[in-house]
C-alpha positions as CSV (number, residue, x, y, z in Angstrom):
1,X,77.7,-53.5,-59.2
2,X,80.9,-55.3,-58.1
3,X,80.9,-56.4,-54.9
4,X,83.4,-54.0,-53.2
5,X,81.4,-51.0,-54.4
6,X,78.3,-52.8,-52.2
7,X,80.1,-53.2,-49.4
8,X,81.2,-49.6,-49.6
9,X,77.9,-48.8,-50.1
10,X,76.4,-50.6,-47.4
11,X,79.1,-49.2,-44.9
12,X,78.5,-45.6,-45.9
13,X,74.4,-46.2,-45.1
14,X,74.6,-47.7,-41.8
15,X,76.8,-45.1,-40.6
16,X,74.5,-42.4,-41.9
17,X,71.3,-44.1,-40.4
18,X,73.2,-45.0,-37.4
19,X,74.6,-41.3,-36.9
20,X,72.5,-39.2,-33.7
21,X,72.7,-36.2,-37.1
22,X,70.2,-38.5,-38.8
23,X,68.0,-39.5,-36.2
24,X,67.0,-36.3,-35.0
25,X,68.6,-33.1,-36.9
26,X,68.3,-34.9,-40.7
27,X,64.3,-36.0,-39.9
28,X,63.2,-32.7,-38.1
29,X,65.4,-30.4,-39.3
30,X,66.7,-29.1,-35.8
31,X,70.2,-29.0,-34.8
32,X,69.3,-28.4,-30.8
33,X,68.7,-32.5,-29.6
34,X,72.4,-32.1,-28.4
35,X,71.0,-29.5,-26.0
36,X,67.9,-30.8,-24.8
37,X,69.4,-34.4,-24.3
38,X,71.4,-33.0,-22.0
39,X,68.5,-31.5,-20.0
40,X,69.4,-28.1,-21.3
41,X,65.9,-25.9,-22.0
42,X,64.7,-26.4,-25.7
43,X,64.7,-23.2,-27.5
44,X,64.4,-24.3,-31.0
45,X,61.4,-24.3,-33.8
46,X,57.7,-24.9,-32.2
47,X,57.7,-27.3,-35.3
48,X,60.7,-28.9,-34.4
49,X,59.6,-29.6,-31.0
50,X,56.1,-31.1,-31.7
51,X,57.3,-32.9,-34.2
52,X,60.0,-34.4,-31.6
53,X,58.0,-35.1,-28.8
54,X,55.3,-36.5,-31.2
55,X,57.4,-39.0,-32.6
56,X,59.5,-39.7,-29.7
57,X,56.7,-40.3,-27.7
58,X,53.4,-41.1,-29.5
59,X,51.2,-44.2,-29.7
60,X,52.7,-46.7,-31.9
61,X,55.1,-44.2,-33.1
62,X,58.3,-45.3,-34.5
63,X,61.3,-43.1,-34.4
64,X,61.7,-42.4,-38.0
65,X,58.0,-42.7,-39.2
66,X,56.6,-39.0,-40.1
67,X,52.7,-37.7,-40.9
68,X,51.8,-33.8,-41.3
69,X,51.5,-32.4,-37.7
70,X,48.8,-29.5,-37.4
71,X,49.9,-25.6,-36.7
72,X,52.0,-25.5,-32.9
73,X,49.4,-23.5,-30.9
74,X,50.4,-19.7,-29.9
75,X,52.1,-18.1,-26.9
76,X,51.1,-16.4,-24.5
77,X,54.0,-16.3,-22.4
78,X,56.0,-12.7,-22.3
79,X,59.3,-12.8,-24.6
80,X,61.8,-12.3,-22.5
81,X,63.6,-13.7,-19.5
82,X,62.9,-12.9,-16.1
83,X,58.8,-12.4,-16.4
84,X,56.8,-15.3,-14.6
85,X,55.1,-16.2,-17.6
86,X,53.5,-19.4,-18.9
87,X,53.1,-20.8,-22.4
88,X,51.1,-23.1,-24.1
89,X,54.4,-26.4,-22.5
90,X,54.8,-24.2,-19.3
91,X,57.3,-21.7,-18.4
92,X,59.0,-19.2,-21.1
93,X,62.7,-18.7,-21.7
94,X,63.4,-16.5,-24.2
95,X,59.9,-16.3,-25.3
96,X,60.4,-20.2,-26.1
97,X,58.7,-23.2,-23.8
98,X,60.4,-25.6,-22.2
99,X,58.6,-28.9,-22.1
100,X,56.3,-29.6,-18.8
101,X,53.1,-28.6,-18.9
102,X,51.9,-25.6,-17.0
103,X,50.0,-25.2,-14.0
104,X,45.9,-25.5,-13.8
105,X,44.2,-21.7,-13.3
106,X,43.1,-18.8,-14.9
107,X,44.8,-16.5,-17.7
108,X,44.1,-13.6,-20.0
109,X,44.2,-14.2,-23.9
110,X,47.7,-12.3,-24.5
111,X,48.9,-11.6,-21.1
112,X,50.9,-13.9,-19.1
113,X,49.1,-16.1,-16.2
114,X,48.8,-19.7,-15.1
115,X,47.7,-22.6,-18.1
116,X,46.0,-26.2,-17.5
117,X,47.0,-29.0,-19.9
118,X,49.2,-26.8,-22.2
119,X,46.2,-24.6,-22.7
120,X,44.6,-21.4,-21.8
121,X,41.6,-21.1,-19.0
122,X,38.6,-20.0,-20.8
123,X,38.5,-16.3,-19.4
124,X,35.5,-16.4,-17.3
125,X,35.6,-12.4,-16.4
126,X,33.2,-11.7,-19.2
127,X,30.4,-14.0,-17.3
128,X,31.6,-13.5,-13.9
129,X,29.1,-12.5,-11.1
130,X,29.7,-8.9,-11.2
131,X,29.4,-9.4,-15.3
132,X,26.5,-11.0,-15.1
133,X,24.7,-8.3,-12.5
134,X,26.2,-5.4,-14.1
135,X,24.6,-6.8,-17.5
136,X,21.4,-7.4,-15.7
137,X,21.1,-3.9,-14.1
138,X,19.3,-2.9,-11.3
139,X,22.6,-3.9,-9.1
140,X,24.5,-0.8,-9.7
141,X,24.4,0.4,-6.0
142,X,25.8,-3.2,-4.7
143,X,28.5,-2.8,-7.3
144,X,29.9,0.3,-6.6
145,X,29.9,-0.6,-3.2
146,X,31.8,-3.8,-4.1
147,X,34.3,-1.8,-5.4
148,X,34.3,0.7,-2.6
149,X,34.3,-2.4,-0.6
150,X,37.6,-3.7,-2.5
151,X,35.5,-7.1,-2.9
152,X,35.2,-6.3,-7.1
153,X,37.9,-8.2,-7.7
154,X,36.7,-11.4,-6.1
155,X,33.3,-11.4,-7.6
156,X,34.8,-10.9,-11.3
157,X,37.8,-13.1,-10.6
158,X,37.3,-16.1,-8.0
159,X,35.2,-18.1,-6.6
160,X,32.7,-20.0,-6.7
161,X,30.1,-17.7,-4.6
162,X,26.6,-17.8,-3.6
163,X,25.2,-13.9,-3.6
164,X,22.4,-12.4,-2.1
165,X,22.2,-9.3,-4.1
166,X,19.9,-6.3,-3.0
167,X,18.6,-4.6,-5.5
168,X,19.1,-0.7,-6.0
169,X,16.0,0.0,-4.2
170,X,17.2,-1.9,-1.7
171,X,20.0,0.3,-1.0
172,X,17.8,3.7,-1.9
173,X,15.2,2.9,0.9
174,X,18.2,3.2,3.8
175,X,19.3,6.6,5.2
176,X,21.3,8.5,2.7
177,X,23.8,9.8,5.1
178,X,24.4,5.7,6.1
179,X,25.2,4.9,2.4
180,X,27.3,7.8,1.5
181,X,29.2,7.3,5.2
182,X,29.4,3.6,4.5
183,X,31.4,4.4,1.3
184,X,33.4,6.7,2.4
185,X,37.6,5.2,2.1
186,X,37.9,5.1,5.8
187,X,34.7,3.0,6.4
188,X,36.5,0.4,3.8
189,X,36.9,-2.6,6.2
190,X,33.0,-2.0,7.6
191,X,31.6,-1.9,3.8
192,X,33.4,-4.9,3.6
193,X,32.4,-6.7,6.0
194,X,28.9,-5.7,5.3
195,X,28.8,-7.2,1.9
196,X,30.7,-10.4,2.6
197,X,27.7,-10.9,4.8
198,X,25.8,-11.4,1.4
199,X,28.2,-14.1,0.1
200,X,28.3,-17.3,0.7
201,X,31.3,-19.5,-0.3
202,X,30.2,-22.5,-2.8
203,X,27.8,-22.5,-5.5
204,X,24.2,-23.4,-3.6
205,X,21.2,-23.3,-5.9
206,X,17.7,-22.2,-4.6
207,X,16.8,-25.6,-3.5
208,X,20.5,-25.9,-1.6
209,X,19.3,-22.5,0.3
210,X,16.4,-24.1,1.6
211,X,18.1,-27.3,2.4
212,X,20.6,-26.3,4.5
213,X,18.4,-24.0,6.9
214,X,21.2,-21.8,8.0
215,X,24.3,-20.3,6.3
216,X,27.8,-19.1,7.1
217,X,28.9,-16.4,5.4
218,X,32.5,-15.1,4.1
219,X,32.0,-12.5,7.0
220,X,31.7,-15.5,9.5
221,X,28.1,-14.7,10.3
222,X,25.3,-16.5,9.8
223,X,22.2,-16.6,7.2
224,X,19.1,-18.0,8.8
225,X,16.6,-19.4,6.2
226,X,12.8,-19.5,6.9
227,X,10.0,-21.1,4.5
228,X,6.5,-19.5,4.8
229,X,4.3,-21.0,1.8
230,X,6.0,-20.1,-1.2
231,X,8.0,-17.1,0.7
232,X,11.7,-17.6,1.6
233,X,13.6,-15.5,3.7
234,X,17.4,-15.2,4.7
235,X,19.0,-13.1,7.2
236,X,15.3,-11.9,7.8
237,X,15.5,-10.9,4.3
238,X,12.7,-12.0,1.3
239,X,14.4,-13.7,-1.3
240,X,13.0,-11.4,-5.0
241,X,14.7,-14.2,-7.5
242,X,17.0,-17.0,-7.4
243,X,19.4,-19.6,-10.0
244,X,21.0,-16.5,-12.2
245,X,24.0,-18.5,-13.0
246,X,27.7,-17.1,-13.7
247,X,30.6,-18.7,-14.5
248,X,32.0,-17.9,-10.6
249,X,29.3,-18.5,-9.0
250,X,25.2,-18.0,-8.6
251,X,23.1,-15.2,-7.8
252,X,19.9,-15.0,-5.6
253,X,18.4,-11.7,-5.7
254,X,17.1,-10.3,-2.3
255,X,14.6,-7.2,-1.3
256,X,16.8,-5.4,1.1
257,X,20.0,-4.8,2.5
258,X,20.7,-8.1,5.0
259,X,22.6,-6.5,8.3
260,X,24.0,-8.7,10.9
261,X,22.9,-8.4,14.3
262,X,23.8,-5.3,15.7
263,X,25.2,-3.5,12.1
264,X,22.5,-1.3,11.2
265,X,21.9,2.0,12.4
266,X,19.5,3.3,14.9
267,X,17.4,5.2,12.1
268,X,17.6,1.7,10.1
269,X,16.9,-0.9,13.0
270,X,13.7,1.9,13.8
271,X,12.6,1.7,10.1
272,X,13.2,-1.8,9.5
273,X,10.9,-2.3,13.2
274,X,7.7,-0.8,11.4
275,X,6.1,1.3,14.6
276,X,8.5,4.3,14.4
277,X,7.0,5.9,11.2
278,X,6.2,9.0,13.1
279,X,9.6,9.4,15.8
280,X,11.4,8.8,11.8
281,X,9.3,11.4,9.8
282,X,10.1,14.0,13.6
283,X,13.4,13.0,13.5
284,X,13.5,14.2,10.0
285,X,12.0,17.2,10.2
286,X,14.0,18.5,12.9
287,X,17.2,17.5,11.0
288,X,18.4,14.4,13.3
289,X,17.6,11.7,11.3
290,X,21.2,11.9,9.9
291,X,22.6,11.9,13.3
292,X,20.5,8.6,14.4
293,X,22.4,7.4,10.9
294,X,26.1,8.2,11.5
295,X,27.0,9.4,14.9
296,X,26.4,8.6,18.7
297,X,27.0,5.9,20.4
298,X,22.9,6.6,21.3
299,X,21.1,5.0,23.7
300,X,17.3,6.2,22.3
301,X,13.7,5.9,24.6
302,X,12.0,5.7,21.3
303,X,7.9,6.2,21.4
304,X,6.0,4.0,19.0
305,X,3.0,5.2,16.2
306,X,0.8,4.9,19.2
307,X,2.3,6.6,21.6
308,X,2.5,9.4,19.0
309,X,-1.3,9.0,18.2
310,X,-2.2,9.2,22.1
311,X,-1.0,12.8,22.2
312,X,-4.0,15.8,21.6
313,X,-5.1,15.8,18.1
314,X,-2.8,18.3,16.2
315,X,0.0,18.2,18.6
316,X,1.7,16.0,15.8
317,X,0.9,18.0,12.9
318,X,1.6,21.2,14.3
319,X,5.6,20.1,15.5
320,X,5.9,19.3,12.2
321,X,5.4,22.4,10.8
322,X,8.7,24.1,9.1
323,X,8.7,27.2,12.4
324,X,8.4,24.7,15.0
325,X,11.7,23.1,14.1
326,X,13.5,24.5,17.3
327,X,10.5,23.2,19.7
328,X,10.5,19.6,17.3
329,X,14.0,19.2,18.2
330,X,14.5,19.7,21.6
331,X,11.1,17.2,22.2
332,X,13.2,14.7,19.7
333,X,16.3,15.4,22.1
334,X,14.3,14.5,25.2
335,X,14.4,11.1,24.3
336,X,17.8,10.5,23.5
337,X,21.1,10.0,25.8
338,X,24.6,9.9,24.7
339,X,26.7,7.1,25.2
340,X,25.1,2.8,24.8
341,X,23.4,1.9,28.1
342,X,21.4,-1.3,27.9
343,X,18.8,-2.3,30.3
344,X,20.6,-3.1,33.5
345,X,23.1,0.5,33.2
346,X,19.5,2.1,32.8
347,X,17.3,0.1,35.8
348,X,20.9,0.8,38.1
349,X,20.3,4.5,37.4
350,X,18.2,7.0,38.9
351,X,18.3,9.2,36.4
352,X,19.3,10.4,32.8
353,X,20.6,13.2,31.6
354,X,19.1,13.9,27.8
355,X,20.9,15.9,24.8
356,X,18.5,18.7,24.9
357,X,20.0,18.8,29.3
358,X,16.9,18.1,30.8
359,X,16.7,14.9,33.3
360,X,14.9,11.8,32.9
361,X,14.2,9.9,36.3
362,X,14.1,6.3,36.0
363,X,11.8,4.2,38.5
364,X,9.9,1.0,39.1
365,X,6.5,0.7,39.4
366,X,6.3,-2.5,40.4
367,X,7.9,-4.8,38.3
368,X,7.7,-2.4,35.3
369,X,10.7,-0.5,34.6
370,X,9.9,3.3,33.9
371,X,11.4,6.2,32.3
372,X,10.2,10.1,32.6
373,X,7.0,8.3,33.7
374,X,6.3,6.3,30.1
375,X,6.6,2.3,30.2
376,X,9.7,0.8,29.0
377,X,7.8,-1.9,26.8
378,X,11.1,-3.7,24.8
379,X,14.7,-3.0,25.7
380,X,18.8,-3.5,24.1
381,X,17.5,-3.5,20.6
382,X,20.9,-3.2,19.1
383,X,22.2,-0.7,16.5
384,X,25.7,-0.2,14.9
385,X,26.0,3.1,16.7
386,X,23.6,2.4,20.1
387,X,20.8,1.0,21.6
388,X,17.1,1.2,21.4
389,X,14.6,1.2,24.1
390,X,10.6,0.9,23.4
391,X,8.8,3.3,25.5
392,X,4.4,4.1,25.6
393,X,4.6,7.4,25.9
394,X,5.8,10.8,24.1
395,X,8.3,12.2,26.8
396,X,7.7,16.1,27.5
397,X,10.3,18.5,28.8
C-alpha cells in the first residue's frame, strides 16, 4: 500500500475511534449518551443502559472491552408519568428508570412501592403475624377484632411486634353483650386500644419476656411478668404457648383476654374475681347480666359465694326459678346504685338510694364501714363502667 493511502487510512481510524458516535452509540447501540451526559433522565434500552453503566463503571473495565451481560431485571414501576412509582434503578419516567437506586422498604410483586438495592422487598404479608395466626386458627375472634379495631393493617404490614394472642376461647368466656358492644364502629378507638394492650413493640422471644419483668405496650400500659415454677403470667394473664415466629414479628399465645386496670367490665372484673359465681348466674337469670356488661356507670355492693350460701337453704334455688324473675330482680337491684362512688363518696354518705328505689343506710360500726347492715369487706375494685364493693351479706329489701 503506498504510503499516502496509509496515512489516509490512519487519519480516517483515529477520527472514527476518537468520535463520542463510537465510543458510546457504535459499542452499545444507543443514540441517547448525548442526553444522559447532560444529566437529562435516560430513557433508552434496559440493555443499553446496563451495558453502559457496566462498562463505564465496572471493576477493571475498560471503556471499549464488552462480555455477554445477563437479562436487565423487570419493572415494577407504573408506565406512565405522574405515578410515585419505583423501579428496579429507582424512580419511573415514562415507564423507564432513571439511574439511582431506590429507597429501602416494602413492595408488592407488580404494583408500585418502595425498592432496596435496585430490588424488590421480599413480600412478607404472606408470613406476616396475622398470616401466620389466621393459618394457625383458633385466633379468629382476635382477628376480626383487629380489623374492627383498624389494627389489621399493622399486624400484616409493619412492625416488628411482640403479641399476646388470646385464643378464641379466650374471647368466648367474656360477656357476649361486651364483645359484640366492643365491636361495634363507634367503640373503634376503645377496641383499639384494648388490643394494642397485647402488643408489644420489638421482637422479644420467650426468654426476653421473662427477662425484662415488665412491659410497655403500644397502648402505653404496662405488662407485668411473674414466674411461678414453670408458669408465666403477663398482665395477670397465663402465657398457653410462646416463639411462633413471623416475618413481622413473634407471637406468644395467652389464656385470656389481658385488660388494663380499670377496662373490663363489672360482670368481667366479678368473673375474673372467682367468689361471684352465684351474684353472676342471679344476675343472669333476672336478665341484668348484660347491663353489668355495657351500661352504668355502677357502683355495685356485690355479696360473695358465701354470703349467698349463708342465706336459708333453698332461698337460692328457688329465686332462680324462671316465675321468680320479677322478685330475683328487684333483690339483684338492691345492691346496685347508679352513678361510680368509691369508698370515701360512700363512708361521707348516709345513705343510698338503689335502682330497685329502696334506701340503703350506710354506718360505722366501729371502724368497719357498713352498708344495709352487711360488712363492706374490699372496696374501689375498678371496672370500665363502675366500681365494685365486697359486702358479707345478701341485702334484703
Amino acid at each position: 500500500m503506498k504510503q499516502s493511502y496509509r496515512v489516509v487510512l490512519a487519519a480516517s481510524l483515529l477520527t472514527l475511534f476518537a468520535s463520542p458516535a463510537f465510543a458510546y452509540h457504535g459499542m452499545h447501540g444507543s443514540p441517547d449518551r448525548p442526553a444522559w451526559s447532560t444529566g437529562m433522565p435516560y430513557s433508552g434500552s434496559q440493555a443499553g443502559w446496563d451495558r453502559w453503566h457496566h462498562h463505564r463503571s465496572g471493576p477493571w473495565m475498560h471503556p471499549r472491552h464488552h462480555r455477554p451481560l445477563p437479562p436487565p431485571p423487570g419493572f415494577y414501576g407504573p408506565p406512565h408519568r405522574g405515578m410515585k412509582g419505583m423501579g428496579p434503578y429507582g424512580p419511573m419516567h415514562h415507564g423507564m428508570p432513571y439511574h439511582a437506586p431506590g429507597k429501602k422498604g416494602a413492595t408488592r410483586k407488580g404494583a408500585y412501592g418502595p425498592q432496596k438495592h435496585g430490588q424488590p422487598e421480599a413480600d412478607t404479608a404472606g408470613n406476616s403475624i396475622a398470616a401466620v395466626a389466621q393459618a394457625a386458627g383458633g385466633f379468629d375472634t382476635l382477628l376480626a377484632a383487629a380489623t374492627a379495631g383498624g389494627l389489621a393493617e399493622a399486624l400484616a404490614t409493619k412492625g416488628p411486634f411482640t403479641v399476646f394472642a388470646p385464643v378464641d376461647a379466650a374471647f368466648a368466656e367474656l360477656p357476649q353483650a361486651a364483645v359484640n358492644n366492643l365491636m361495634q364502629p363507634e367503640n373503634r378507638d376503645t377496641l383499639g386500644s384494648l388490643l394494642q394492650h397485647h402488643v408489644v413493640a420489638g421482637r422479644i422471644d420467650a426468654a426476653g419476656v421473662v427477662e425484662a419483668g415488665e412491659l410497655e405496650s403500644l397502648a402505653g400500659t404496662p405488662l407485668n411478668v411473674e414466674v411461678e415454677g414453670d408458669e408465666v403470667r403477663v398482665g395477670g394473664v397465663r402465657v398457653l404457648q410462646t416463639n411462633i415466629s413471623a416475618d413481622n414479628g413473634i407471637i406468644h399465645v395467652v389464656e385470656q383476654v389481658m385488660f388494663p386496670a380499670g377496662f373490663a367490665c363489672i360482670a368481667t372484673v366479678a368473673q375474673r374475681a372467682g367468689q361471684f359465681d352465684t351474684l353472676l348466674a342471679a344476675a343472669e337469670a333476672a336478665g341484668l347480666k348484660d347491663a353489668l356488661s355495657v351500661q352504668g356507670p355502677f357502683t355495685v355492693f356485690a355479696p360473695t359465694d358465701d354470703a349467698f350460701a349463708a342465706l336459708p337453704e333453698g332461698t337460692v334455688e328457688n329465686l332462680l326459678q324462671p316465675e321468680n324473675r320479677a322478685e330475683l330482680e328487684r333483690l339483684l337491684q338492691h345492691h346496685i346504685v347508679s352513678g361510680r362512688l368509691p369508698a370515701d363518696e360512700v363512708l361521707a354518705s348516709e345513705s343510698l338510694e338503689t335502682l330497685s328505689g329502696t334506701t340503703l343506710q350506710v354506718t360505722l360500726n366501729g371502724e368497719q364501714a357498713q352498708i344495709g347492715g352487711a360488712d363492706i369487706t374490699a372496696t374501689n375494685v375498678m371496672a370500665g363502667n363502675g366500681v365494685i364493693h365486697v359486702i358479707d351479706a345478701v341485702l334484703i329489701p
